[in-house]
Backbone atoms as SQL, in Angstrom:
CREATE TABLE atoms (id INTEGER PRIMARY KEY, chain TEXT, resi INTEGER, resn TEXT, atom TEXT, x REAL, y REAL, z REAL);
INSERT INTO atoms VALUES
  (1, 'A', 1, 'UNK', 'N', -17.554, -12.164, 20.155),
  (2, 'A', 1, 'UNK', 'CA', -16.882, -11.744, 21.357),
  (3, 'A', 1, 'UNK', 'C', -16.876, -10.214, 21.391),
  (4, 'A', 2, 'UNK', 'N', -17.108, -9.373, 22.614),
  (5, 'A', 2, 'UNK', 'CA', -17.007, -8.124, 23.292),
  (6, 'A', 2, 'UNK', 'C', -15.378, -7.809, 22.987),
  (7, 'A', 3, 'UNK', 'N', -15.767, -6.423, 22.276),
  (8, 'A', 3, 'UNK', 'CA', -14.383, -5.991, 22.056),
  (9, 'A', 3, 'UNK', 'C', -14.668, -4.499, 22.448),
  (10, 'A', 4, 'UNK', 'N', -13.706, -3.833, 23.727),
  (11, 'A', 4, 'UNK', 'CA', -13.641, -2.870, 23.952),
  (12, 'A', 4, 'UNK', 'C', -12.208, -2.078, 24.401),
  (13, 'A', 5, 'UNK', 'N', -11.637, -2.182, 23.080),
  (14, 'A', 5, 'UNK', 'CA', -10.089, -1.731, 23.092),
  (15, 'A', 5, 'UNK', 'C', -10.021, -0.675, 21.323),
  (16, 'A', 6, 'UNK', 'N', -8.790, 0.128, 21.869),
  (17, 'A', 6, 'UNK', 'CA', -8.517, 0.582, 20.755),
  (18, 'A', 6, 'UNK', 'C', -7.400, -0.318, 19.865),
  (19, 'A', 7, 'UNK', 'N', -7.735, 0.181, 18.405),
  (20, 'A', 7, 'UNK', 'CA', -6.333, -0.725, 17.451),
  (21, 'A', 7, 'UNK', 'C', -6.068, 0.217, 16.747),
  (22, 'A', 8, 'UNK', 'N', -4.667, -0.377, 16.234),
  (23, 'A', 8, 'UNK', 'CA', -4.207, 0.588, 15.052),
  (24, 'A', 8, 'UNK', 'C', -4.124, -0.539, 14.178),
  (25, 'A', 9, 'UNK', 'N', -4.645, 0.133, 12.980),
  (26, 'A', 9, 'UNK', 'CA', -4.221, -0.101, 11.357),
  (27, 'A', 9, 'UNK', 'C', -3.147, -0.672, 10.865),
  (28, 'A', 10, 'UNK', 'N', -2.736, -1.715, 10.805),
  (29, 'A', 10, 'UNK', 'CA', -1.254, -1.976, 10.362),
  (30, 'A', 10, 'UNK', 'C', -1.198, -2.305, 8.692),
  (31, 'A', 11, 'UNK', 'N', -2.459, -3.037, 8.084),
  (32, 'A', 11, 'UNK', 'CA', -2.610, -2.974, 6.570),
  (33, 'A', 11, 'UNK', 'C', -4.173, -2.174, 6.057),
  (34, 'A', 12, 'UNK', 'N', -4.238, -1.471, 5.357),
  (35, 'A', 12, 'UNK', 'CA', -5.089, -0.793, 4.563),
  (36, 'A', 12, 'UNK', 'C', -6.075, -1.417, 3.876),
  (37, 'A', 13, 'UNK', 'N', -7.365, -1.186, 3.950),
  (38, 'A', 13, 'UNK', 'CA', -8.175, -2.569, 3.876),
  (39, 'A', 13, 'UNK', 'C', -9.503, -1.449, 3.185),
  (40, 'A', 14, 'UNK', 'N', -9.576, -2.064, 1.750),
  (41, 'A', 14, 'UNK', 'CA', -10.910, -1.198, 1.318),
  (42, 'A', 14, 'UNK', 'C', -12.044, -2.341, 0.866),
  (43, 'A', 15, 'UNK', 'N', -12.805, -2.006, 0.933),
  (44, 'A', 15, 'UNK', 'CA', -14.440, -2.983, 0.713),
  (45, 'A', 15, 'UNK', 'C', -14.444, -3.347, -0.842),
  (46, 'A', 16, 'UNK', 'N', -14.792, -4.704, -1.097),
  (47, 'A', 16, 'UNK', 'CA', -15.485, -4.947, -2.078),
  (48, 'A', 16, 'UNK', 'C', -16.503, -4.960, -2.876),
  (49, 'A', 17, 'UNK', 'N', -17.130, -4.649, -1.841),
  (50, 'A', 17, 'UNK', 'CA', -19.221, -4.585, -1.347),
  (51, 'A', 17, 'UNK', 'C', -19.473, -3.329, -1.045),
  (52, 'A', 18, 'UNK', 'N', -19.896, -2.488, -2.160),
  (53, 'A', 18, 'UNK', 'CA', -20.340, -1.049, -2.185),
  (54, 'A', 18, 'UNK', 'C', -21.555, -0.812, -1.578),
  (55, 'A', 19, 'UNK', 'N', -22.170, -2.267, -1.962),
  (56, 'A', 19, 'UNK', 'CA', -23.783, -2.212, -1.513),
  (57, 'A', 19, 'UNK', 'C', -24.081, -2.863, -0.310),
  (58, 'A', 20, 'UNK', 'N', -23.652, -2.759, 0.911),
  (59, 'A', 20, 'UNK', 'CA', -23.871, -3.663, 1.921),
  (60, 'A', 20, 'UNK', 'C', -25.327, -4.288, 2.208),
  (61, 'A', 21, 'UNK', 'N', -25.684, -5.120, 2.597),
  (62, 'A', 21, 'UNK', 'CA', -26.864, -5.508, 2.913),
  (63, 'A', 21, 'UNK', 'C', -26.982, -4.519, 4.151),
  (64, 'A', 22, 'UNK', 'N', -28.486, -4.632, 4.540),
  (65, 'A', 22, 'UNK', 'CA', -28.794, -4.226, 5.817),
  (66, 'A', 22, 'UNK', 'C', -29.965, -5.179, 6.489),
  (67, 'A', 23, 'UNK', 'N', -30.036, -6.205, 7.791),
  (68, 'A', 23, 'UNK', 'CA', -30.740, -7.018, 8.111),
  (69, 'A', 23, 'UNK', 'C', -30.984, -6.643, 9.634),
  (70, 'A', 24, 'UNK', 'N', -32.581, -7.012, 10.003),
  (71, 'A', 24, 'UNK', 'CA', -32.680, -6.926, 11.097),
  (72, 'A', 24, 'UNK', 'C', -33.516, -8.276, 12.126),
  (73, 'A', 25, 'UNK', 'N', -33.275, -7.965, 13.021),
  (74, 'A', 25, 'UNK', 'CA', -33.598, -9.523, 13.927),
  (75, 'A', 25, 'UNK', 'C', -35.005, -9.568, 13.618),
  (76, 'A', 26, 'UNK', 'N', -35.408, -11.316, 13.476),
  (77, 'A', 26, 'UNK', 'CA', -36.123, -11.486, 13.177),
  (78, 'A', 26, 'UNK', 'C', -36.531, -11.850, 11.293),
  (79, 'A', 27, 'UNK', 'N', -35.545, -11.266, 10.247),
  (80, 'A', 27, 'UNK', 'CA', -35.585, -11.480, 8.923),
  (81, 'A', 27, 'UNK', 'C', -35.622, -12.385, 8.417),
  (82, 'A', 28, 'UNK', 'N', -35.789, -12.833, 7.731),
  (83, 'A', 28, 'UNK', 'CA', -35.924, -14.471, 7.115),
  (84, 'A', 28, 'UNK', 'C', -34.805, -14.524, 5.946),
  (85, 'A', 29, 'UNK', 'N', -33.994, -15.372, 5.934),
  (86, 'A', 29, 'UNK', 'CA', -33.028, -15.073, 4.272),
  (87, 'A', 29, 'UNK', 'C', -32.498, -16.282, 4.368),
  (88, 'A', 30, 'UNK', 'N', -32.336, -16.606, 2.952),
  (89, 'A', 30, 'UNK', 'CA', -31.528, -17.683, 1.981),
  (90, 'A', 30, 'UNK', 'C', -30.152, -17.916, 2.400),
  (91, 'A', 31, 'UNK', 'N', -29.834, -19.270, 3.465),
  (92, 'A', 31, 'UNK', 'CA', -28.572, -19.443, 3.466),
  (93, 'A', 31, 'UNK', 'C', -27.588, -19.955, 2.377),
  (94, 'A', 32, 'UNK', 'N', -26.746, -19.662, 2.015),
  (95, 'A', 32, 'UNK', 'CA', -25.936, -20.339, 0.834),
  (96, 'A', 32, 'UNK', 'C', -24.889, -21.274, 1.629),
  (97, 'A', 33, 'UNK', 'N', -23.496, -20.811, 0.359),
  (98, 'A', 33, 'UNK', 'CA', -22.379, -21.688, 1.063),
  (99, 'A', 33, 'UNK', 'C', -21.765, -20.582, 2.012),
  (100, 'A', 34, 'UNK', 'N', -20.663, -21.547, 2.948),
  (101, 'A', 34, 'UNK', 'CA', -20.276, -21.289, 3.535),
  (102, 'A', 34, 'UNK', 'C', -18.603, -20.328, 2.972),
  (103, 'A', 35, 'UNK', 'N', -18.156, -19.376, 3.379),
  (104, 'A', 35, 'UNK', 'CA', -16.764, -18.827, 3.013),
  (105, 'A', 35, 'UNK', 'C', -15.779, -19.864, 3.101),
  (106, 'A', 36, 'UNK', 'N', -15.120, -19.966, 2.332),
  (107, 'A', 36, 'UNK', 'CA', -13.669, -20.873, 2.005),
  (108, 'A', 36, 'UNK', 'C', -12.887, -19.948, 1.288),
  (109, 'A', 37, 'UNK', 'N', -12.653, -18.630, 1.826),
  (110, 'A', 37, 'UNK', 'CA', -11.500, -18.272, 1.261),
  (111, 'A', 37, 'UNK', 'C', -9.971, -18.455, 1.903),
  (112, 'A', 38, 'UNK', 'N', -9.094, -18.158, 0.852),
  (113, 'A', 38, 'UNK', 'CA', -7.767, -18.722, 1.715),
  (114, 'A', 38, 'UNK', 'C', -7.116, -17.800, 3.134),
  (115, 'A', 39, 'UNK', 'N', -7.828, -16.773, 3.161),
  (116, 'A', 39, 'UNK', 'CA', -7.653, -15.977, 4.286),
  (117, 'A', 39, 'UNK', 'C', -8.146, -16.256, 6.091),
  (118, 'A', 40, 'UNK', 'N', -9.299, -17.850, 5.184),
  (119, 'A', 40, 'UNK', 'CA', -9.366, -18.369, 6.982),
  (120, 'A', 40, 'UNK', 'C', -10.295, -17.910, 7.613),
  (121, 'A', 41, 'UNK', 'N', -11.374, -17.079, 7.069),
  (122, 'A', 41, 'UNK', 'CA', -12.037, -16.750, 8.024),
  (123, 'A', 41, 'UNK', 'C', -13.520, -17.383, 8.222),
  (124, 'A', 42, 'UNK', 'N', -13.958, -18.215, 9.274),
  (125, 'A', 42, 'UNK', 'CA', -14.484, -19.269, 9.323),
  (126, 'A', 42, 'UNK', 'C', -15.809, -19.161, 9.641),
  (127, 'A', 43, 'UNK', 'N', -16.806, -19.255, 9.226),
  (128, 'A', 43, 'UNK', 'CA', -18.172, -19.423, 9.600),
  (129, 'A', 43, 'UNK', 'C', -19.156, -18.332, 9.493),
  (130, 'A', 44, 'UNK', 'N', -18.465, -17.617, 7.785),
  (131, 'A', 44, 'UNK', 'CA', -19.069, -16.602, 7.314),
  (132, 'A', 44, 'UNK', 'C', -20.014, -17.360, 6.506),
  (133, 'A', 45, 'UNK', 'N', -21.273, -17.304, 6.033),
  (134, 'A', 45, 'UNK', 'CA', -22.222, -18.026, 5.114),
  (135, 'A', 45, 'UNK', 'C', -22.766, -16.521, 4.393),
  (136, 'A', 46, 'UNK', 'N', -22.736, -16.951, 2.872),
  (137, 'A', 46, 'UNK', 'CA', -23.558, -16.305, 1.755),
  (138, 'A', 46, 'UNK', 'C', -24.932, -16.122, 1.963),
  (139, 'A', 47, 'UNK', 'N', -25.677, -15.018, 2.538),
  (140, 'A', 47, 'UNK', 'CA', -27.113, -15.191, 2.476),
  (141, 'A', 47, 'UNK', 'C', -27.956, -14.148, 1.959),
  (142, 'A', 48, 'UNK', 'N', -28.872, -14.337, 1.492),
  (143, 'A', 48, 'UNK', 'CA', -29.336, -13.445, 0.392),
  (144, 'A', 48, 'UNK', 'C', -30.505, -13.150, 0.972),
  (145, 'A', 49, 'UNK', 'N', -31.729, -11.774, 0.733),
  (146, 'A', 49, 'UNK', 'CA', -32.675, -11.676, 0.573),
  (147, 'A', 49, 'UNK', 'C', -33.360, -11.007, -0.355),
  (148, 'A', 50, 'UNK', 'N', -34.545, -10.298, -1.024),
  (149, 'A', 50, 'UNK', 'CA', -34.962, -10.162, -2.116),
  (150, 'A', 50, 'UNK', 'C', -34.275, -8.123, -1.616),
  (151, 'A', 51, 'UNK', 'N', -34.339, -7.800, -2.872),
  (152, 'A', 51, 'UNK', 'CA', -34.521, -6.518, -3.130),
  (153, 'A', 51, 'UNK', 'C', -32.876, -6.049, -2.484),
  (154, 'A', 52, 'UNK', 'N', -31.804, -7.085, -1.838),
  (155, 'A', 52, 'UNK', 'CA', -30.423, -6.279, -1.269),
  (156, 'A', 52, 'UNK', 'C', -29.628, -7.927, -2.110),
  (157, 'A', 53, 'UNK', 'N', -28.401, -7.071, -2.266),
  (158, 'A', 53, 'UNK', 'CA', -27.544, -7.580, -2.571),
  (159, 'A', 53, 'UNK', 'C', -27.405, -8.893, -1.797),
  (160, 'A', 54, 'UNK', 'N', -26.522, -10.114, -1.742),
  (161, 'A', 54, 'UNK', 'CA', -26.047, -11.213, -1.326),
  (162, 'A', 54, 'UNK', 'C', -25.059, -10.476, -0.798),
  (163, 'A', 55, 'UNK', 'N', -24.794, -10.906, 0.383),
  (164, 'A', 55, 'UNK', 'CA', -23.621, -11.260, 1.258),
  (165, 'A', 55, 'UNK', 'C', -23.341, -12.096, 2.611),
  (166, 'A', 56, 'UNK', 'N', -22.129, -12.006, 2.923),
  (167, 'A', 56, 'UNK', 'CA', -21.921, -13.078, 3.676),
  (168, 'A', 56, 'UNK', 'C', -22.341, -12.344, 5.582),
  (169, 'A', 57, 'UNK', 'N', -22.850, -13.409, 6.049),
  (170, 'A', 57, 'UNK', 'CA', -23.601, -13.077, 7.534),
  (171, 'A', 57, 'UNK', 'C', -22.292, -14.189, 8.528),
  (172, 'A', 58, 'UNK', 'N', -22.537, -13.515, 9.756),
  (173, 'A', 58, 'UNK', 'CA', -21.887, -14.410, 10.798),
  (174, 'A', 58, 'UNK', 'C', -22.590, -16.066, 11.107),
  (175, 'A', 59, 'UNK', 'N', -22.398, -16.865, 11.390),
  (176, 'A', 59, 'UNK', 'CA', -23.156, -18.340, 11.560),
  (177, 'A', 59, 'UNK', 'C', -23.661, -17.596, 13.107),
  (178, 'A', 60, 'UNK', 'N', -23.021, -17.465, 14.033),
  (179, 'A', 60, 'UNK', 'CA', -23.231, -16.803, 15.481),
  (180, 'A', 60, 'UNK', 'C', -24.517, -15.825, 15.435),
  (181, 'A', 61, 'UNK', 'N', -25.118, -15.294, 14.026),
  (182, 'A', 61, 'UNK', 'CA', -26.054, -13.996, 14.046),
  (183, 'A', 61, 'UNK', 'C', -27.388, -14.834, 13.535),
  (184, 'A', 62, 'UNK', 'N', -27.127, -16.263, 13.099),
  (185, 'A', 62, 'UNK', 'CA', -28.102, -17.514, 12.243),
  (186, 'A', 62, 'UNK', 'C', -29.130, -18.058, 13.034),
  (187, 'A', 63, 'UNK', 'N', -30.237, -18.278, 12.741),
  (188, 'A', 63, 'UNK', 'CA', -30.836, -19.418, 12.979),
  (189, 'A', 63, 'UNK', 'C', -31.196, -20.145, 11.993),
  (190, 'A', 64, 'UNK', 'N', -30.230, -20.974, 11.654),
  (191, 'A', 64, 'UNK', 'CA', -30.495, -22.115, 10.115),
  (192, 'A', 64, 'UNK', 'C', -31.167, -23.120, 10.062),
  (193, 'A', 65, 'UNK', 'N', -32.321, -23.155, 9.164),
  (194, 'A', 65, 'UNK', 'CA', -33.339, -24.108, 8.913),
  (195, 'A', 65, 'UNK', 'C', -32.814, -24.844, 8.013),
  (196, 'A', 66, 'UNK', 'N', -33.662, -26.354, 8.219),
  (197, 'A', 66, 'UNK', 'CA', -33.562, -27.520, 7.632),
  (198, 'A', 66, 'UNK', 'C', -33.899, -27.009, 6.095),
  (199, 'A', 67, 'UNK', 'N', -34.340, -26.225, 5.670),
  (200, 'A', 67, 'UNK', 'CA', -35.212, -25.620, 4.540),
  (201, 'A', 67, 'UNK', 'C', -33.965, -24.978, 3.804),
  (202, 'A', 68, 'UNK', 'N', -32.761, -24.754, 4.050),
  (203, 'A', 68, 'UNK', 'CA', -31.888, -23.871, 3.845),
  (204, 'A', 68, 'UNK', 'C', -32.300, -22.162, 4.175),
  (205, 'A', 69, 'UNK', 'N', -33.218, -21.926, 4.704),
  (206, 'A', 69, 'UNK', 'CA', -32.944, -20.850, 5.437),
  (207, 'A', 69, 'UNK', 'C', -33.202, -20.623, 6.890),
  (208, 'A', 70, 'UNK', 'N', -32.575, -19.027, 6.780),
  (209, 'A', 70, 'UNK', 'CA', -32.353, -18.997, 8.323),
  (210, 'A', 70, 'UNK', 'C', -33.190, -17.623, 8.673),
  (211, 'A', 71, 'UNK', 'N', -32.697, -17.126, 10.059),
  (212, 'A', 71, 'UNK', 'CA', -33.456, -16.357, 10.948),
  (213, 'A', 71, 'UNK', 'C', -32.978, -15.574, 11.054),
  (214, 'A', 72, 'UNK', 'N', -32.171, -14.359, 11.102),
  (215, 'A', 72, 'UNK', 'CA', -31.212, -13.397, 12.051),
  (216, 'A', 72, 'UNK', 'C', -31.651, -13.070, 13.665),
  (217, 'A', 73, 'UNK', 'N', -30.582, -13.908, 13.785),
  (218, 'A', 73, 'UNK', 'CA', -31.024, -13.567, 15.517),
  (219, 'A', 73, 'UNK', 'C', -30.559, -11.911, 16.221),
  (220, 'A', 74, 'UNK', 'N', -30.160, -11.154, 15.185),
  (221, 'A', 74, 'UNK', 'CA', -29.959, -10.041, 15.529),
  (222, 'A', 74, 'UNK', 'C', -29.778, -8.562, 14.549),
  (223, 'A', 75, 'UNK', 'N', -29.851, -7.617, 14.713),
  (224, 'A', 75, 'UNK', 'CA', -29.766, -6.654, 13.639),
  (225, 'A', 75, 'UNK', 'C', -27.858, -7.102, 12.817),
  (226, 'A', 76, 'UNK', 'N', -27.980, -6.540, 11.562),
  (227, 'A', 76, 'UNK', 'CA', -26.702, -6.754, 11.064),
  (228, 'A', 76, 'UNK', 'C', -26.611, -6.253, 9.716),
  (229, 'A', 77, 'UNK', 'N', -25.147, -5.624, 9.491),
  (230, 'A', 77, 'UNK', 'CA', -25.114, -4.908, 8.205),
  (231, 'A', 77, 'UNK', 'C', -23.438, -5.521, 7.754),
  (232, 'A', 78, 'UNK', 'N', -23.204, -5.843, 6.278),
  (233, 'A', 78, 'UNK', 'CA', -21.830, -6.385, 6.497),
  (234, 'A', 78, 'UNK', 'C', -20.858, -5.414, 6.211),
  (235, 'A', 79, 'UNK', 'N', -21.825, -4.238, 6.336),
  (236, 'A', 79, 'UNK', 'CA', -20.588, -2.804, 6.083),
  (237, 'A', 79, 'UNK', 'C', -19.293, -3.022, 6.490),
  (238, 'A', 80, 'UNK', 'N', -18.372, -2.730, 5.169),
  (239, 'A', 80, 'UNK', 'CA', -17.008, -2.603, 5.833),
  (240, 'A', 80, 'UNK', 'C', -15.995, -1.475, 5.524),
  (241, 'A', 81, 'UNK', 'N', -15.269, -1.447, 6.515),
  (242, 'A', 81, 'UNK', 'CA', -15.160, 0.154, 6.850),
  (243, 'A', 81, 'UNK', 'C', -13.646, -0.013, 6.116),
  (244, 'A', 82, 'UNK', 'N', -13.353, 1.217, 4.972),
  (245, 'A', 82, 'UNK', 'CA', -12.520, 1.191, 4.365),
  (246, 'A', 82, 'UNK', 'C', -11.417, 2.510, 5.367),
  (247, 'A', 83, 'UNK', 'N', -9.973, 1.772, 5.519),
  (248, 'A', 83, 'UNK', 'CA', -9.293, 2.105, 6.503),
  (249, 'A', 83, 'UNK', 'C', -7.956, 2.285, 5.810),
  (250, 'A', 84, 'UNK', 'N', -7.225, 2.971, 6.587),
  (251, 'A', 84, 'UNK', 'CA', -5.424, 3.013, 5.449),
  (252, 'A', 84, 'UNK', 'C', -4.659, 2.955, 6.979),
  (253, 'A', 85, 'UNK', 'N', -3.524, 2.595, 6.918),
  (254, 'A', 85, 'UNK', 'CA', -2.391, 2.280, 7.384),
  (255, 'A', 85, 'UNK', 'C', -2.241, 3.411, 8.744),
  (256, 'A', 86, 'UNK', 'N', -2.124, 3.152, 10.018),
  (257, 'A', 86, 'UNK', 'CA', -2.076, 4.289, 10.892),
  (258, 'A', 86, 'UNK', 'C', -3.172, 4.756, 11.415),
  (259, 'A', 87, 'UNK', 'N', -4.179, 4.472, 10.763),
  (260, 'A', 87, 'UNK', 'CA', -5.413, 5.200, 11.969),
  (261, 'A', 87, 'UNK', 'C', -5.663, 4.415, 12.949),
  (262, 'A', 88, 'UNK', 'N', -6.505, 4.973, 13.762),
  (263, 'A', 88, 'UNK', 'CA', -7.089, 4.407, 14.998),
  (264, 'A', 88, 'UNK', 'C', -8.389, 4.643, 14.850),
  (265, 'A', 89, 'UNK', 'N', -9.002, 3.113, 15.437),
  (266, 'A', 89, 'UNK', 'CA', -10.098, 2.091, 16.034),
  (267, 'A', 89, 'UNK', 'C', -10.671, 2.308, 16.890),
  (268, 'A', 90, 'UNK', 'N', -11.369, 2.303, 17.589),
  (269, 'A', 90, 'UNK', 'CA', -12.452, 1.584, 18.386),
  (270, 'A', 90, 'UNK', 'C', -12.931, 0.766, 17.958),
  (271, 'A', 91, 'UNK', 'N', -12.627, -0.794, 18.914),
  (272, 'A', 91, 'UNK', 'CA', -13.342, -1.729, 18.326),
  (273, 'A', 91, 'UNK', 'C', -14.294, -2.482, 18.945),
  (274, 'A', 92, 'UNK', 'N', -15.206, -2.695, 18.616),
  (275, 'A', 92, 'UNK', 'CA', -16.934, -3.096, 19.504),
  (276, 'A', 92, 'UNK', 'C', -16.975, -4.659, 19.422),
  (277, 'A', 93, 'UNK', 'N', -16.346, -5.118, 18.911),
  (278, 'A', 93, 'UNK', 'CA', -16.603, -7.011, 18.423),
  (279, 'A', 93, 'UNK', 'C', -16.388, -7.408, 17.665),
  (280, 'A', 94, 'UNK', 'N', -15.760, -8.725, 18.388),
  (281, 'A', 94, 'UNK', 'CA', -15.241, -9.939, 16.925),
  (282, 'A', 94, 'UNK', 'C', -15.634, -11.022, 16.585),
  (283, 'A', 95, 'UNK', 'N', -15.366, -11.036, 15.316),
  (284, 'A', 95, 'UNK', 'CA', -16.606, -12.106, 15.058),
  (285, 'A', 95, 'UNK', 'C', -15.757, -12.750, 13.805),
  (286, 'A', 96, 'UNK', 'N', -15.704, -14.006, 14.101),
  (287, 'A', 96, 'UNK', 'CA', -15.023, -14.882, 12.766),
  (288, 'A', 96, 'UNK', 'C', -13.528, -14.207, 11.934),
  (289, 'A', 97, 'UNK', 'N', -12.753, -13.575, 12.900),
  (290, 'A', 97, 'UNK', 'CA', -11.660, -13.264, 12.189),
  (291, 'A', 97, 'UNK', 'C', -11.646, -12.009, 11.668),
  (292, 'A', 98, 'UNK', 'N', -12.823, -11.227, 12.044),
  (293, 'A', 98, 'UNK', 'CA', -13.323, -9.699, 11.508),
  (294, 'A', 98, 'UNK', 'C', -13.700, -8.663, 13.003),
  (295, 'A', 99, 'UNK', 'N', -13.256, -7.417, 12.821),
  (296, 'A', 99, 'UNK', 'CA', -13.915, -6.375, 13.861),
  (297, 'A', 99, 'UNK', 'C', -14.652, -5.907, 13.441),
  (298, 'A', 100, 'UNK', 'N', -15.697, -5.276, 14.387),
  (299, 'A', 100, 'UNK', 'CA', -17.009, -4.219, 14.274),
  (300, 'A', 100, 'UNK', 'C', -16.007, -3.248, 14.929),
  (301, 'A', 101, 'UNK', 'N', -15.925, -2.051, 14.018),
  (302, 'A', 101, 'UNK', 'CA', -14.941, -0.863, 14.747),
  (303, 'A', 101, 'UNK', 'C', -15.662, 0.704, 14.315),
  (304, 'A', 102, 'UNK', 'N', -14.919, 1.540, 14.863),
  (305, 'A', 102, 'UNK', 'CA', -15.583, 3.059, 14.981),
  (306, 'A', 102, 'UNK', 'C', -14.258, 3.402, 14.494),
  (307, 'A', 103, 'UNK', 'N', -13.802, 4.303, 13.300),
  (308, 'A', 103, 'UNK', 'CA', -12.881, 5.264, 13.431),
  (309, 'A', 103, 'UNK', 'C', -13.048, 6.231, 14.193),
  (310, 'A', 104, 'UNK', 'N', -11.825, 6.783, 15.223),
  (311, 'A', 104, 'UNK', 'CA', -11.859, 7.702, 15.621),
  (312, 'A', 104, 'UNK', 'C', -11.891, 9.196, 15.098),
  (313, 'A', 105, 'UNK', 'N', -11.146, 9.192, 13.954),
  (314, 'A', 105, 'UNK', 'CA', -10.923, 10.283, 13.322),
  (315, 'A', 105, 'UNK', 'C', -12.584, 10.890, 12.854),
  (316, 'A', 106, 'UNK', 'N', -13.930, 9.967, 12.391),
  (317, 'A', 106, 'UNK', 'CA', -15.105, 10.672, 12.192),
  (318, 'A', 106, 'UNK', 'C', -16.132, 9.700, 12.177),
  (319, 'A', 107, 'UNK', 'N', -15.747, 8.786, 13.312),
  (320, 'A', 107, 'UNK', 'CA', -16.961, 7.902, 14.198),
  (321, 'A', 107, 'UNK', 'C', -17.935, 6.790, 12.763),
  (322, 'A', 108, 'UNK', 'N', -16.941, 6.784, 11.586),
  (323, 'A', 108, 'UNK', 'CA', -17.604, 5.909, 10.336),
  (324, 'A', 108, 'UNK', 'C', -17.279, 4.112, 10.931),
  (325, 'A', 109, 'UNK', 'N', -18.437, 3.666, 10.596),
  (326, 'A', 109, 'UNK', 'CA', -18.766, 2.060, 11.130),
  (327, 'A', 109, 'UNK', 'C', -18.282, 1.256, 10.279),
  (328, 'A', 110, 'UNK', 'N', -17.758, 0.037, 10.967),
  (329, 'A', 110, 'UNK', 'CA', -17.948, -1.079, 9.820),
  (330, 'A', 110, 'UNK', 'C', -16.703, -2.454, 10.304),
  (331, 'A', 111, 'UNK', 'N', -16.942, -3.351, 9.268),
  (332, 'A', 111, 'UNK', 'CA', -15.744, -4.616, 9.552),
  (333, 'A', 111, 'UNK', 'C', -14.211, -4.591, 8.950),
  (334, 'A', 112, 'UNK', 'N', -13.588, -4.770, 9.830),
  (335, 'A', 112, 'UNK', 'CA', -12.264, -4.956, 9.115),
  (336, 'A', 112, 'UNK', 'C', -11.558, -6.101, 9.417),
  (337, 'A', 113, 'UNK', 'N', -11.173, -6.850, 8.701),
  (338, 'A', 113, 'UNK', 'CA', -10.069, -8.004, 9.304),
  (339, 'A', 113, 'UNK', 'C', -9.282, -7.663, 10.178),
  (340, 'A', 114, 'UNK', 'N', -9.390, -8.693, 11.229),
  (341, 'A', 114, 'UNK', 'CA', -8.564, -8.517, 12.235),
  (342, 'A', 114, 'UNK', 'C', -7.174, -8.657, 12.312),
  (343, 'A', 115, 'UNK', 'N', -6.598, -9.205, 11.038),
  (344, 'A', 115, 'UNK', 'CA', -5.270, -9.382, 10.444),
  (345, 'A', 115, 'UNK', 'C', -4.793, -7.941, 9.913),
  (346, 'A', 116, 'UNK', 'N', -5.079, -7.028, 10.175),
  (347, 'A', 116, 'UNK', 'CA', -5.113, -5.551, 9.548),
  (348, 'A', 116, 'UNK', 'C', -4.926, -4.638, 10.626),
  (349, 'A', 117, 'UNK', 'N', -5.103, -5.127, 11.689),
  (350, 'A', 117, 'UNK', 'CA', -5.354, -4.633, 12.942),
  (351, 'A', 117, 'UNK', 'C', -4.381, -4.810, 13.865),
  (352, 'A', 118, 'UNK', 'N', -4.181, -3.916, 14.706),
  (353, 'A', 118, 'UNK', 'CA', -3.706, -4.582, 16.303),
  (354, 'A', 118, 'UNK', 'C', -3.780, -3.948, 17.163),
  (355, 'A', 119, 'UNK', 'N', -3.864, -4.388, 18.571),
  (356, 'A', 119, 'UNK', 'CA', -3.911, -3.373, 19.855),
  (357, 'A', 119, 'UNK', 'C', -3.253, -2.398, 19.808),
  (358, 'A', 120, 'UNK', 'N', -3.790, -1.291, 20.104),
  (359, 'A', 120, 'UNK', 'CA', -2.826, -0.087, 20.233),
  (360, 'A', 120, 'UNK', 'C', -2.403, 0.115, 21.921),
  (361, 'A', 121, 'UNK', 'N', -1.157, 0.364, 21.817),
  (362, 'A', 121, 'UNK', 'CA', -0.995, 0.528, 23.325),
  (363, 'A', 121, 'UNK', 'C', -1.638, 1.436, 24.211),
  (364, 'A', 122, 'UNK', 'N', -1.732, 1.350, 25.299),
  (365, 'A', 122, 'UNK', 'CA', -2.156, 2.342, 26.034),
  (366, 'A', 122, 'UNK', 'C', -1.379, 3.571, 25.825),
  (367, 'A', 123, 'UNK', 'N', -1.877, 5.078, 26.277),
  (368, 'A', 123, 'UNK', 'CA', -1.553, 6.122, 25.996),
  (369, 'A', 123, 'UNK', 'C', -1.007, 6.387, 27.629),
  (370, 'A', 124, 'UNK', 'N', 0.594, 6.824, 27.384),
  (371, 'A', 124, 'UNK', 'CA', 1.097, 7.544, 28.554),
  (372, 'A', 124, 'UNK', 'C', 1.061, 8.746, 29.467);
């Protein structure tokens, strides 16, 4: 889903994944399992390709073969953007319980749980 609102930061959220993958439409890669963590966020799948780290892709970004692999139907990186308490967002799209956002403070990319997040009000 199209996300074109600002948020603020309400929990502080740093990456686990130093090494993000980087994939582009058209790639071919190894689907795994699917995410079951207790945080809920649904229809993330493990997928790997040679020479980048494993990580987890959107099912929405998939084209999954009977073969266990799939397609990327679009460019994608699972960069995630390490954030602290109080800043402000721009956020571009959501996807499975996660934003694609821009800090404002120096325009750095990436995903953050959307549980970390919330609309910021309009400015008076």
């Amino acid at each position: 889903m199209k996300s074109d609102q600002k948020y603020v930061v309400t929990l502080p959220h740093v990456s686990e994944f130093p090494e993000p993958m980087s994939l582009k439409k058209g790639d071919r890669v190894f689907v795994g399992e699917r995410y079951d963590g207790a945080e809920g966020w649904p229809d993330w799948y493990l997928c790997s390709v040679p020479g980048q780290e494993a990580g987890f892709v959107p099912e929405q970004m998939l084209d999954r073969h009977a073969d266990g692999a799939g397609t990327m139907l679009e460019d994608f990186t699972n960069r995630e953007l390490d954030v602290v308490e109080g800043e402000l967002l721009h956020g571009e799209r959501q996807l499975n319980g996660w934003l694609w956002a821009a800090r404002l403070s120096d325009g750095a990319t990436g995903w953050v749980p959307l549980d970390n997040v919330r609309v910021s009000a309009p400015e008076s």
